[in-house]
N, C-alpha and C positions, 0 to 999 in steps of 0.2 A: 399378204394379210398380216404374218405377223410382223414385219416391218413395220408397217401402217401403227397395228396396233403400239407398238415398242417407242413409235414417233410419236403418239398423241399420250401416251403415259411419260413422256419425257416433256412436251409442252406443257402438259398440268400442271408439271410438277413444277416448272420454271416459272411459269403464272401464280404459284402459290406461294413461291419460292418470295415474288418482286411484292406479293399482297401483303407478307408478313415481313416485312424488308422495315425495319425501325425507319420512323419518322422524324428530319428533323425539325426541331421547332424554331429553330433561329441559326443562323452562320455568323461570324463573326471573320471576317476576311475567309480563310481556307477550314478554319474550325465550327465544328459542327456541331449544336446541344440536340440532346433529343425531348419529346415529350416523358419520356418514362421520371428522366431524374426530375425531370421539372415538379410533375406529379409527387413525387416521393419527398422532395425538400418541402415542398408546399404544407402536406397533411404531414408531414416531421414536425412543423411550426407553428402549425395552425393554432395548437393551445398557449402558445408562448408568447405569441406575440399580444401585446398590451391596445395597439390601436388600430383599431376595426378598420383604418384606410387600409394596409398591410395586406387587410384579409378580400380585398377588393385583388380578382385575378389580372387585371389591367393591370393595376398600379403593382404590384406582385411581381411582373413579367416584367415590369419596369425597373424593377429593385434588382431584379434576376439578370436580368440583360448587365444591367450594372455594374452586379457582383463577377460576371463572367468577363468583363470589358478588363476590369482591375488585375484578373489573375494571368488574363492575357498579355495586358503590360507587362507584368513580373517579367513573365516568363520572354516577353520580348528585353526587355533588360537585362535579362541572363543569372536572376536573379536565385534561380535553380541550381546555379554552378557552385552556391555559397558554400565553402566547407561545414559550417557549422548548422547552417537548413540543410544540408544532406546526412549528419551526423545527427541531429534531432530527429527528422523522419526517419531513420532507421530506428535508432532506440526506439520511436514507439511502435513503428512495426511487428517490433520484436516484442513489445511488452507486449499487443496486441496477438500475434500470433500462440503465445503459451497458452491462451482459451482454446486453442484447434490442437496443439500438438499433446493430444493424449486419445487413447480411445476412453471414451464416456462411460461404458459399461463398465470396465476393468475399475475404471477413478470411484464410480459410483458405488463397488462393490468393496474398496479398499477403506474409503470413507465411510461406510457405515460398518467396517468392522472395527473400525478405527472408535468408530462413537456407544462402538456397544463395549471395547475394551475403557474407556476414559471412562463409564460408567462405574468400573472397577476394581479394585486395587489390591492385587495378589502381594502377599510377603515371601520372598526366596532367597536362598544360601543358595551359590554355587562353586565349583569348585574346575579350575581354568588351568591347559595345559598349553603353553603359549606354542606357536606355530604362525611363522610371517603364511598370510595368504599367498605371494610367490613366492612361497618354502620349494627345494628340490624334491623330488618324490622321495629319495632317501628320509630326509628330515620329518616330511608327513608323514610318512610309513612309524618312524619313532614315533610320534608323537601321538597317531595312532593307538599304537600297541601300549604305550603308556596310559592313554584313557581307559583303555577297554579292560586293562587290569582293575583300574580303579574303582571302574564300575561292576566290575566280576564283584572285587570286594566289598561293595553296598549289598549286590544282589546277596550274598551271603548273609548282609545282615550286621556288619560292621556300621557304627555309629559315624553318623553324615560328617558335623564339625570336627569330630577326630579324625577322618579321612583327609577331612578341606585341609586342616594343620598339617598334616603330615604330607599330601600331595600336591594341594594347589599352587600354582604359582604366580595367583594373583598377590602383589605383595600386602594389599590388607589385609590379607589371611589373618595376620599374626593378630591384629586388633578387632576382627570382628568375625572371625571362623567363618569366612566366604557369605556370611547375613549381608544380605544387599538390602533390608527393611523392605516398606510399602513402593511401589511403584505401579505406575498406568502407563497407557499408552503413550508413544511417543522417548519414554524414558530412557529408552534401552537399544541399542542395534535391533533391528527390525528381526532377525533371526533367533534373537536370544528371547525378545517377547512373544512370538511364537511359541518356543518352547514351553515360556513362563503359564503364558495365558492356555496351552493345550496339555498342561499337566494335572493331575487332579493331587487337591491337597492331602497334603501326606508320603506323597508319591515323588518320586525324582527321574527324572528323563532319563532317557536312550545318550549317548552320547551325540553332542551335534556342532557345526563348525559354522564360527564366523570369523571377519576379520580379524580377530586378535588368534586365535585360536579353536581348541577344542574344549568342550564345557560340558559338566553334568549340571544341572538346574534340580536341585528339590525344591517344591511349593512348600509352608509352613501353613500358611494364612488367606484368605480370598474373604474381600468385603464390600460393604460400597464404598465408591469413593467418595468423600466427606467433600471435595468439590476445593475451594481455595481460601485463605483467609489474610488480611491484614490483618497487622498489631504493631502495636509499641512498647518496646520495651527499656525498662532501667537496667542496666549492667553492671553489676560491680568484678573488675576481674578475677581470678582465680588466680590466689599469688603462686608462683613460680617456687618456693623456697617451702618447703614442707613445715618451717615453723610454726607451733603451733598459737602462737600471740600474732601473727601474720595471718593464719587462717581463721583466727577471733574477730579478726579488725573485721577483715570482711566483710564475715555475716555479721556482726553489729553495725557497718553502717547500710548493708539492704535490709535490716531492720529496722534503725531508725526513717531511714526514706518512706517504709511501708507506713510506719505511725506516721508521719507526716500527713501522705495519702487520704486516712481513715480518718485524719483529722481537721481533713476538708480541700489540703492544698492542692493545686494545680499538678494533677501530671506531666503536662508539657515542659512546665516552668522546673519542676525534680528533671525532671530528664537532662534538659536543659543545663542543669548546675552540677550532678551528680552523675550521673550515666558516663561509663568509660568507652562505652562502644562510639569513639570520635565520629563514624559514619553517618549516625541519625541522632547525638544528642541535639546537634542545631536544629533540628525538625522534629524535637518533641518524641523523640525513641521511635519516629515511626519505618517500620521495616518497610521492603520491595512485598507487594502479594506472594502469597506462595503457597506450594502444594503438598501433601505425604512426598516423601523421599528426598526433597529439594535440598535440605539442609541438613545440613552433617550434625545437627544435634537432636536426637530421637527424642528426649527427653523435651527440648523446647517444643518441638512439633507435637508431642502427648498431650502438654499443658494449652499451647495456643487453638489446640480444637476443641478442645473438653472447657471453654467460652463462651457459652450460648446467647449470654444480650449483650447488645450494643453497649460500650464504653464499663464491662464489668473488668476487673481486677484482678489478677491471680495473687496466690501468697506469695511470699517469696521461694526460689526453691532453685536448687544448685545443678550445673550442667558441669560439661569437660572442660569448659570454657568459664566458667566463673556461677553468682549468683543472678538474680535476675529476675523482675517482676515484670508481667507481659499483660498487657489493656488491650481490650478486641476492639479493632476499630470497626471491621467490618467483614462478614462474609460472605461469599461470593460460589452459591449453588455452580453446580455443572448444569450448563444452559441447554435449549432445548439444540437439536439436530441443524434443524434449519436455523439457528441462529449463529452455528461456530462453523453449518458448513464451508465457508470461504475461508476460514480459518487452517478446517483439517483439510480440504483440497491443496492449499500451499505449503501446508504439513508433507502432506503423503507425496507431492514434487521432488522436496528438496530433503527426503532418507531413501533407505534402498529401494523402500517400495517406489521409488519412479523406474528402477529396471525393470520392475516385471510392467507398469503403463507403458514404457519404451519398446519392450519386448512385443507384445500383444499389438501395438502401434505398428512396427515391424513389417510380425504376419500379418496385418490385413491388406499392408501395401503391396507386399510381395502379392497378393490376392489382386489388387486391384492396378497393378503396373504392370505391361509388360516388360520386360527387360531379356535383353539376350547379352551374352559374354563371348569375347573372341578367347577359345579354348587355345586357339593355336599360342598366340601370344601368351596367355597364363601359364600353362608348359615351358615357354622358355624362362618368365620368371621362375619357376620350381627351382629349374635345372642353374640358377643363379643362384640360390638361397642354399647357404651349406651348414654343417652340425655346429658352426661357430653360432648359429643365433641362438642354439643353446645355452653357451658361456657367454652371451651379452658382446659378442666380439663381431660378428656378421658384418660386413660394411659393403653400401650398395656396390657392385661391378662398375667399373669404368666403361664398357661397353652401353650407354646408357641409348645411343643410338639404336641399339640392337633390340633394347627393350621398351623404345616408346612407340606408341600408339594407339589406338582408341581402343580400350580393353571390355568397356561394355557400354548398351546403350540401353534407356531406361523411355517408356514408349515413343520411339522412334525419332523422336528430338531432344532427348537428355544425353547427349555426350560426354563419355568418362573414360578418361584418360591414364594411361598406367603409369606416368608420375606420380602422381598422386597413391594410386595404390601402393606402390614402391615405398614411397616414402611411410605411408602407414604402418607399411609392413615395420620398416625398421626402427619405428618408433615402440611397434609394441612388442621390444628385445627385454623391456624395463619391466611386462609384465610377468616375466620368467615363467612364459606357457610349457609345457613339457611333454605335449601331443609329436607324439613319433606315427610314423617313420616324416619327415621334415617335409616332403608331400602333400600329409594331411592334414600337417598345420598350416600350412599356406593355405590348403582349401577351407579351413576353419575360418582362417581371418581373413579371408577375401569376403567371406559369407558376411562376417560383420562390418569389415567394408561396405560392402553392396546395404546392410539395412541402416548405416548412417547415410550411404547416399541416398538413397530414396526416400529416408525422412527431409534430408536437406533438399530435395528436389520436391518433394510434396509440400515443406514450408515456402517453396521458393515461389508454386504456384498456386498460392493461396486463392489471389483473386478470382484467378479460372475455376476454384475447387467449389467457393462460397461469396455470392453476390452481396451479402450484408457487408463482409471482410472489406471485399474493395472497395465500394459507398463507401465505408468509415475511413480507411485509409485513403481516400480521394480528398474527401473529405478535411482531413487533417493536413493533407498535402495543401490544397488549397488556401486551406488557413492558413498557415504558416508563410506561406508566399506573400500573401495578402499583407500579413501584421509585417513583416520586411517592406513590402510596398508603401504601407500607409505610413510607417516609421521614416521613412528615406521622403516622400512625395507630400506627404501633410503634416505629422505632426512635430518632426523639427522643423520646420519652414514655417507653421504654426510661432513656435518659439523663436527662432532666430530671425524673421524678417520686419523689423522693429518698425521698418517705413509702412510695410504693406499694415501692419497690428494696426499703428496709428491711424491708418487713413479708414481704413473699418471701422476704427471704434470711432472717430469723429464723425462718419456719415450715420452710424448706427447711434447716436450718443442718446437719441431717445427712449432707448430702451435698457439706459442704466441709470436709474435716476435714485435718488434717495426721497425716500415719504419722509414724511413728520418723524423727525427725532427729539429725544425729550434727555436731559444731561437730569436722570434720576436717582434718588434712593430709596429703594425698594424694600421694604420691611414685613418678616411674614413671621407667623405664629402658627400651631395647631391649637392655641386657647384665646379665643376669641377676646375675654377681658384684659388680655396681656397687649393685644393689638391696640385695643381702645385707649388703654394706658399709652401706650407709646404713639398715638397719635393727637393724644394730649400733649405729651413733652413735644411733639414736632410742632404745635401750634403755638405753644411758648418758644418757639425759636432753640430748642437742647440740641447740642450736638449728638453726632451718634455712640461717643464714648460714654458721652454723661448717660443717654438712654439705657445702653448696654450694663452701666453699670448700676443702673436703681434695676433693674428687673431680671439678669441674668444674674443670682446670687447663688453663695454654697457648691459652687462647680453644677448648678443647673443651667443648661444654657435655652430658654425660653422665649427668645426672638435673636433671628437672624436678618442679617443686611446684605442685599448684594448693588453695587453702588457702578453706574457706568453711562454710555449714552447708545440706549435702543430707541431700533425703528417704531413706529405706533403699531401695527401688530403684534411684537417682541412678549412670548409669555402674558402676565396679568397684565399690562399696558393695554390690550384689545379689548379689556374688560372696561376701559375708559373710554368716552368721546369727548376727544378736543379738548384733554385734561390741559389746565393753562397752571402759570407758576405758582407754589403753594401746597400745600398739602389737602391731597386728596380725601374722598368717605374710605370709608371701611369698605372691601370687599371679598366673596370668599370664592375662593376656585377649588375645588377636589377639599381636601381634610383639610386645607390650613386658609389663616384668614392675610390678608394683605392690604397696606396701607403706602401709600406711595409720597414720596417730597420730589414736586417738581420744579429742578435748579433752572432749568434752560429750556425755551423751546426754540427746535429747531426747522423753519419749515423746509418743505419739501426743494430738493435743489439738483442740480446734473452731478454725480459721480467726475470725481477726475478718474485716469484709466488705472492708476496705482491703486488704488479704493475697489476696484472692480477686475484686477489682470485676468483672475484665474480664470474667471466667465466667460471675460472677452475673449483669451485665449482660445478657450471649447467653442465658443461661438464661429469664432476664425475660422480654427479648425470646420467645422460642418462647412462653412460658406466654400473654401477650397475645395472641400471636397465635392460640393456638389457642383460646384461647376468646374471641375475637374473629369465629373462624368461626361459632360458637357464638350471636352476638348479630346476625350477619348473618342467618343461618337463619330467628329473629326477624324480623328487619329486611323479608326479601323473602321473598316466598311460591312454594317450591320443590316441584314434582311432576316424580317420577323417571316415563318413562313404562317398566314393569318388562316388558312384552310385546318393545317393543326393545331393553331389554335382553339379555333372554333371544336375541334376535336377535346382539347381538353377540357376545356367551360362543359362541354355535355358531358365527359365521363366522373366531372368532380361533381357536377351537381347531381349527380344520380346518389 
């Protein structure tokens, strides 16, 4: 019995198995389409396409078959091997893949701290004890111990900038006592804003380490951030030579420039003549947008926000850099969340914070991959790896037989190979890691071995992971075959086959014909009695010099001419029927009035095929192509399956 029963739960299931068994919709010699994509390109295009035959599912299945006949060519052409269609489909796989390769939560969490920090704009001094990040523990140990004095001697209550002078070793100390001014998000190493943004003003951090080093941060200032502004500005330099008939000259001539200004003239135009900042005088003094911190002169940045209307004036007033008068061109709020998120999600990628989306990426695969490691094998690497990869000296073993082979596998079909780890390993000699006993550094960096490989083997099987993914990279694949196909098969042979162009356009010739052409002079005005006038001189036979010059006087120009040979549709011409030689009545189209002189008429005649190439051309083109569907049909052996069909028409029309 339970045989029995084990046998008919096992047919069920194989009945259910063949019921749910995708359907194809059409073959193409040994290639198979199914209904699902057909369904899905279809209602993809339905709002796109412009002519309602299109949206006829016959004629659809038609275009479909079509489109699937052409990619099949390609690919029968070998058209797939092309180096540069294979270099194109990866680059955008790859572009396409960085929307998958982060976890959401973590991006989503980074992004909106990111949007409530760009809201804000802390002012801080710090003061910097350099230390390379693969420093030897010796050196960090120093470097260390030298912070924590420093900071001993705040806690005590020693004055911040007289600490910065006398300890830091950022070298601008000496010009701005460790004052970093305003800054927001983004501005800073991701660690040092951190610090910036989680201290309260008045207050100076713990000590804390980033790439450059070790750092105290005190806050001064916390505001909103003013958001960005354009301006322009006039420059006068700041002379180099302390003279003081030299530092005269100066502010008398951004003095004079400024009465200029006030006395009506052109901004752009002083810019233009006077402005030494060679950068933007050609462009009317105007800077690149910009934000608090960007620019090395506090004092410009004071003057260009303190601005408030469009195209207002500052005085003039003097920086490190010379004199200078600055015009608000415009400014530019901090936008809403949803409108910079694409912005700050490419942000928060490409600074640190993409370790910790990498990181968090990691653990979840390590969660969701099985993976096992042949210990045996990672053991004899250990016992290869010796204290030289401390001194940067380690160089792989020549026994290299002895240490290869599959060192781990990532769910049961990702095979990873310990060259490869090897090789990592002795790459990251440069990182000067200093995890003893030489054991546990191996086991560290095998770890992160293992989470770049399973990111690489999680990007590698995207399509398996997410069925949108592969649609759109099928998708693109497809095209691209295609635009090679049609490039190769129609539209040079479109251009270069000059016999086959000619003998189309002579049997087609009825369909390039010229209408009525009229060799005219076209005369328009927005003042109605100007026209009237000038359709008097055109009835006394005046030329159109003589015209132009009785009624465009004083540099007003109060009728125009445009003189040529249009079709009888052509602009204000379709406002005429069967205008014959002579000058026309008055008429008015939109604001201005129109009067026409006609030289020539020309009736209706065949185009030669120079008068009509381009047309003819695109025309060619279509005709080979469609009966190039025509020779593929031919070419490959096509069966509609018409039961699934009939399957789709019922599930689209639902």
């Amino acid at each position: 019995m339970r045989y029995l029963f084990q046998l008919l739960v096992f047919i069920t299931f194989i009945q259910n198995s063949f019921s749910q068994e995708k359907q194809a919709l059409f073959t193409i010699d040994d290639a198979s389409y199914y209904s699902d994509e057909f369904i899905r390109v279809y209602n993809k295009n339905l709002d796109l396409v412009k002519d309602d035959s299109q949206k006829d599912l016959d004629k659809y299945l038609e275009l479909f078959v079509g489109y699937k006949l052409k990619v099949q060519k390609a690919y029968k052409s070998g058209l797939q091997y092309n180096t540069k269609y294979q270099n194109e489909l990866k680059s955008y796989r790859s572009q396409l893949a960085k929307n998958y390769m982060n976890d959401s939560k973590v991006t989503n969490e980074l992004v909106e701290e990111a949007y409530e920090r760009i809201n804000k704009e802390v002012k801080a001094s710090h003061i910097l004890i350099l230390v390379d990040e693969s420093a030897s523990p010796e050196d960090t140990l120093k470097a260390y111990a030298k912070v924590s004095k420093v900071h001993q001697l705040l806690k005590e209550g020693k004055n911040f900038e007289d600490v910065a002078v006398q300890y830091s070793e950022d070298p601008s100390v000496k010009d701005n006592k460790g004052n970093l001014g305003y800054f927001s998000a983004f501005r800073m190493v991701y660690p040092f804003e951190n610090a910036a943004f989680n201290t309260t003003v008045g207050q100076f951090s713990a000590p804390f380490r980033t790439k450059f080093g070790y750092h105290i941060v005190k806050v001064t200032d916390a505001r909103k951030n003013k958001g960005e502004v354009t301006v322009a500005h006039i420059m006068i330099v700041k002379p180099t030579d302390t003279d003081e008939a030299s530092q005269e000259k100066a502010k008398q001539t951004i003095e004079d420039v400024y009465k200029k200004i006030q006395q009506g003239e052109s901004f752009e135009s002083l810019a233009n003549q006077f402005s030494e900042d060679k950068s933007t005088s050609g462009k009317g003094g105007v800077l690149q947008r910009f934000g608090s911190g960007q620019l090395a002169s506090e004092k410009f940045e004071e003057v260009a926000f303190s601005l408030n209307d469009k195209n207002e004036i500052s005085k003039p007033f003097l920086s490190q850099f010379g004199w200078h008068i600055v015009k608000l061109v415009e400014k530019h709020p901090v936008q809403s969340i949803q409108e910079m998120r694409t912005e700050l999600e490419n942000k928060v990628r490409k600074d640190e914070r993409s370790l910790i989306i990498t990181n968090s990426l990691a653990a979840k695969l390590r969660k969701k991959y099985a993976f096992t490691k042949n210990e045996k094998l990672l053991q004899k690497i250990k016992k290869s790896v010796t204290n030289d990869f401390y001194t940067q000296t380690w160089e792989v073993p020549d026994n290299k037989k002895e240490l290869s082979g599959e060192i781990a596998v990532i769910n049961k079909n990702g095979k990873l190979y310990s060259p490869s780890f090897i090789s990592y390993l002795s790459s990251q000699q440069k990182a000067n890691i200093k995890i003893k006993p030489i054991g546990a550094l191996v086991d560290h960096l095998f770890d992160k071995w293992m989470d770049v490989q399973l990111i690489q083997y999680y990007e590698d099987n995207l399509e398996n992971e997410f069925v949108e993914f592969k649609n759109v990279v099928e998708e693109y694949r497809d095209g691209l075959l295609l635009f090679d196909l049609m490039e190769k098969e129609i539209w040079e042979r479109a251009k270069t086959d000059t016999i086959g162009l000619n003998t189309y356009f002579n049997n087609n010739s009825k369909n390039y014909m010229w209408t009525n052409r009229y060799d005219v002079d076209v005369y328009s005005s927005t003042n109605e009695k100007v026209i009237k006038k000038t359709k008097s001189y055109l009835e006394k036979n005046k030329t159109t010099d003589y015209i132009k010059s009785k009624i465009n006087k004083k540099g007003v120009v109060d009728v125009m001419v445009k003189s040529g040979l249009f079709e009888e549709n052509h602009d204000v011409l379709s406002e005429y029927k069967n205008p014959q030689i002579g000058t026309t009545s008055v008429v008015k189209k939109g604001n201005y009035y129109f009067v026409v002189k006609v030289k020539e008429v020309k009736p209706a005649q065949q185009k030669s095929l120079d008068e009509c190439r381009g047309k003819v051309i695109s025309d060619y083109q279509q005709f080979l192509e469609n009966n190039w569907v025509d020779e593929l049909k031919k070419e490959f052996k096509v069966i509609v399956n018409q039961n699934a069909f009939e399957e789709v028409k019922s599930q689209i029309s639902k």
